[in-house]
N, C-alpha and C positions, 0 to 999 in steps of 0.2 A: 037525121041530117045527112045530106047526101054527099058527093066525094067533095066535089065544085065547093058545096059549103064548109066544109073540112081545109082544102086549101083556103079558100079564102082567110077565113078566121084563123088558124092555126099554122098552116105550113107557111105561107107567104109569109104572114107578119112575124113569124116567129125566124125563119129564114132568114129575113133582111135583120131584125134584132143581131142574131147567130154572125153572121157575115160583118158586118160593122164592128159587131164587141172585138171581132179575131182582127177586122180593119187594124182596130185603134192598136189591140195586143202588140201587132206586126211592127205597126209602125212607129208606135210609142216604143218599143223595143231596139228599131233602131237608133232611135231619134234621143234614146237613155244609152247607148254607145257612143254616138257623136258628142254628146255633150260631156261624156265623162271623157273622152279621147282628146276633146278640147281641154278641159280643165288641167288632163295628166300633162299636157303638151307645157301649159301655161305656168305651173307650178314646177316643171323641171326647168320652162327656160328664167325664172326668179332663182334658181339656185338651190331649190329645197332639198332635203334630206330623202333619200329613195324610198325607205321605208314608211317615209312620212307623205307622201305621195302615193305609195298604192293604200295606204291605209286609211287617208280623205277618198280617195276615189273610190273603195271598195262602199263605204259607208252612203258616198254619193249617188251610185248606182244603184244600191238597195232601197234608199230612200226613194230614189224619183220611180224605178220600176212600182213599189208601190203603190204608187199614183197612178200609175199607167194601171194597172189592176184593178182599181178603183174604177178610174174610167170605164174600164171597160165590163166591171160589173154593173156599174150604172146604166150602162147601155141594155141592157138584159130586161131591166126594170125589178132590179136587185136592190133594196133600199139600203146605200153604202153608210146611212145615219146611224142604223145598226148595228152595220155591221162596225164600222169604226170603233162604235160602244162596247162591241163584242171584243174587238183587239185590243182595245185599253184595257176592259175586264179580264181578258186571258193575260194580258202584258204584267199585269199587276199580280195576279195568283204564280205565272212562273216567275216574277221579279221573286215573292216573298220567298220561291220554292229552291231559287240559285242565289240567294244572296253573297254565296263565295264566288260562284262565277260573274255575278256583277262586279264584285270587288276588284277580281283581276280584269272584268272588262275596264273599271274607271283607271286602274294603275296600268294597263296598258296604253291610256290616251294621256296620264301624264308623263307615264314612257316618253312617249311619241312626241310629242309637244314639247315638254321640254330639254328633252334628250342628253341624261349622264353619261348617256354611251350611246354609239353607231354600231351599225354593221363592218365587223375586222378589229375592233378594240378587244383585248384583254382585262377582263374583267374579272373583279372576286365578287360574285351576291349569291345571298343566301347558304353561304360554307361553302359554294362552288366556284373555282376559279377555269376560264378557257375565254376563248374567241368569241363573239359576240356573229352567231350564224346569222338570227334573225326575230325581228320583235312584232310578234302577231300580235291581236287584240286581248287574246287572253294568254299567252305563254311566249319567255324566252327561250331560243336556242340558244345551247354554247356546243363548243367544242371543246373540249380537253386538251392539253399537249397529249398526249397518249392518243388522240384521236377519239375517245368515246364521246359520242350525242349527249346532252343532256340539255332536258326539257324542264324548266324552273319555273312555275306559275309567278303570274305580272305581280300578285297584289305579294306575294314573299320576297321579292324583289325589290320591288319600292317600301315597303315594311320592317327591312332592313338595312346595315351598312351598304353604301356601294362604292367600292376599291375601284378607282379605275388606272389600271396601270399608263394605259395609251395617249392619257389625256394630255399628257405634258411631254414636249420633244429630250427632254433629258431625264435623267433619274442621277441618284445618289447610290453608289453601291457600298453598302454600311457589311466590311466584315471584321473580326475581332481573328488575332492573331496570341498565343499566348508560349511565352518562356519562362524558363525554369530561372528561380532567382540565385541561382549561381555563373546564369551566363550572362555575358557582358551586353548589357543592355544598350549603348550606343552603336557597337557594331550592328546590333539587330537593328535597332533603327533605320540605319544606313544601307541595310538592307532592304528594307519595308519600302524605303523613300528611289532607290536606283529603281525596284521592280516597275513601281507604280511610274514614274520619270519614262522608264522606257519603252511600256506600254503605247503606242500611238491611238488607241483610240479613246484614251482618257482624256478628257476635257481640260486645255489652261487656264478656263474660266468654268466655273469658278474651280478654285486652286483646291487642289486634294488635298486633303489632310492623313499626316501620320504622327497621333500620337498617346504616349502614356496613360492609356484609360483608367486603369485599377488595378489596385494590387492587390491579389484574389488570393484563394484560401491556399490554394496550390500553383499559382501562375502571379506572372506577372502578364500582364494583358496589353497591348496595343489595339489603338481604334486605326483603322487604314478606310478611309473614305472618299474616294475618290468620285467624281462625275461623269457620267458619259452618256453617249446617244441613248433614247431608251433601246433601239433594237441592240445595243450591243452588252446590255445591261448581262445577260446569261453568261456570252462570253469570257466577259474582263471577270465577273464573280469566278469562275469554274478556272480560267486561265493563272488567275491570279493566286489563288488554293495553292494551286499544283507550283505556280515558281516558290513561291513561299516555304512551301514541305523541301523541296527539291534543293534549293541557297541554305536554308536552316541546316542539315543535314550534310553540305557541304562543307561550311564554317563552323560545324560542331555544338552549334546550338540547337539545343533542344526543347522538344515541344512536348510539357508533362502531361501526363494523366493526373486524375483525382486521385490525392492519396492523402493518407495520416498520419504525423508521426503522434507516435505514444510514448509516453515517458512515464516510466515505474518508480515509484517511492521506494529507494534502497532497501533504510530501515524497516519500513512495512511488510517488504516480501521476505528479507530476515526474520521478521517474528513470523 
């Protein structure tokens, strides 16, 4: 076969094949940007959650490129009947082979979807409590107060409790105050009740409570429950401590420790 027939049957046709399949590549490539640039455009301006929006568009760009692949293997004269067969039968051997990584892929879309938390919530899942960085398809970020990263897979997360401190604009700050039962119990009250009163970031509504919870082995115990913004929840608990220690200590009321008394059988230690 000579060169002439060489091009003909082989370089040409195979050429124009070659050039076309990279055509479709190119331009299905861009034309899989403009449509997910579209969609992310469309789903921000409905209001949607961010997270939740680059995580349809990522899914959406993977899917339609696909296609574009396809395409463009069919152009080749690549039988894509096959090969489609062949990515169901690979899809199915690594589905069997990552069944945990499927797991947190599914609890990452009912993450996402449903959403018990956002991006910037405080959250407790899975025995970790921090910020809420960011919610990929298979794993949460948090952040710590203390600032350390932690990476919590999706499916331990939805698998368990989920604390979410952010979700509600107030909180209740439940602390227990406790005095010795020789000190005068209304004046401690009266205490409990000015600190919390003068606080200005505790809430009028709903109305704090300060009172008489139990009368414990070694303490007499006060519940002080006051309401407040959640971000100021740290504050008023830590602030609150410290006036408490600080007025008790003043007014000579005291705050016990665990202790026993023991009482001896006279006669008994006689014999």
């Amino acid at each position: 076969m000579d060169m002439n027939s060489v091009l003909d049957v082989y370089i040409l046709p195979w050429g124009i094949k070659i050039a076309l399949a990279l055509a479709i590549f190119i331009v299905g490539r861009a034309l899989v940007s403009s449509v997910v640039g579209v969609a992310d455009k469309f789903m921000r301006g409905r209001g949607m959650d961010d997270i939740l929006v680059k995580f349809l568009c990522s899914i959406l760009r993977w899917v339609l490129l696909l296609f574009v692949v396809i395409a463009a293997l069919s152009q080749l004269g690549i039988d894509t009947t096959s090969l489609v067969a062949l990515l169901g039968a690979a899809g199915l051997a690594i589905g069997l082979s990552l069944q945990s990584s499927l797991s947190n892929f599914a609890s990452g879309v009912m993450l996402i979807i449903f959403r018990p938390f956002t991006k910037g919530h405080f959250v407790e899942v899975a025995g970790t409590s921090g910020s809420v960085d960011a919610i990929s398809i298979f794993t949460t970020t948090l952040t710590t107060p203390d600032n350390k990263e932690v990476i919590v897979p999706n499916g331990a997360v939805l698998g368990n409790n989920i604390v979410n401190y952010s979700a509600r604009p107030t909180r209740r700050v439940d602390m227990v105050f406790g005095i010795g039962y020789d000190d005068d119990l209304k004046k401690a009250k009266e205490i409990l009740e000015a600190i919390v009163a003068a606080d200005e970031r505790v809430l009028a509504e709903p109305a704090p409570v300060v009172a008489l919870g139990e009368l414990a082995d070694s303490s007499v115990n006060f519940l002080v429950r006051p309401w407040v913004n959640a971000e100021d929840y740290w504050g008023v608990l830590w602030d609150t401590t410290e006036a408490v220690k600080l007025k008790f200590d003043e007014s000579g009321i005291s705050i016990p420790y665990p202790q026993m008394d023991i009482h001896m059988d006279q006669a008994n230690s006689a014999d």
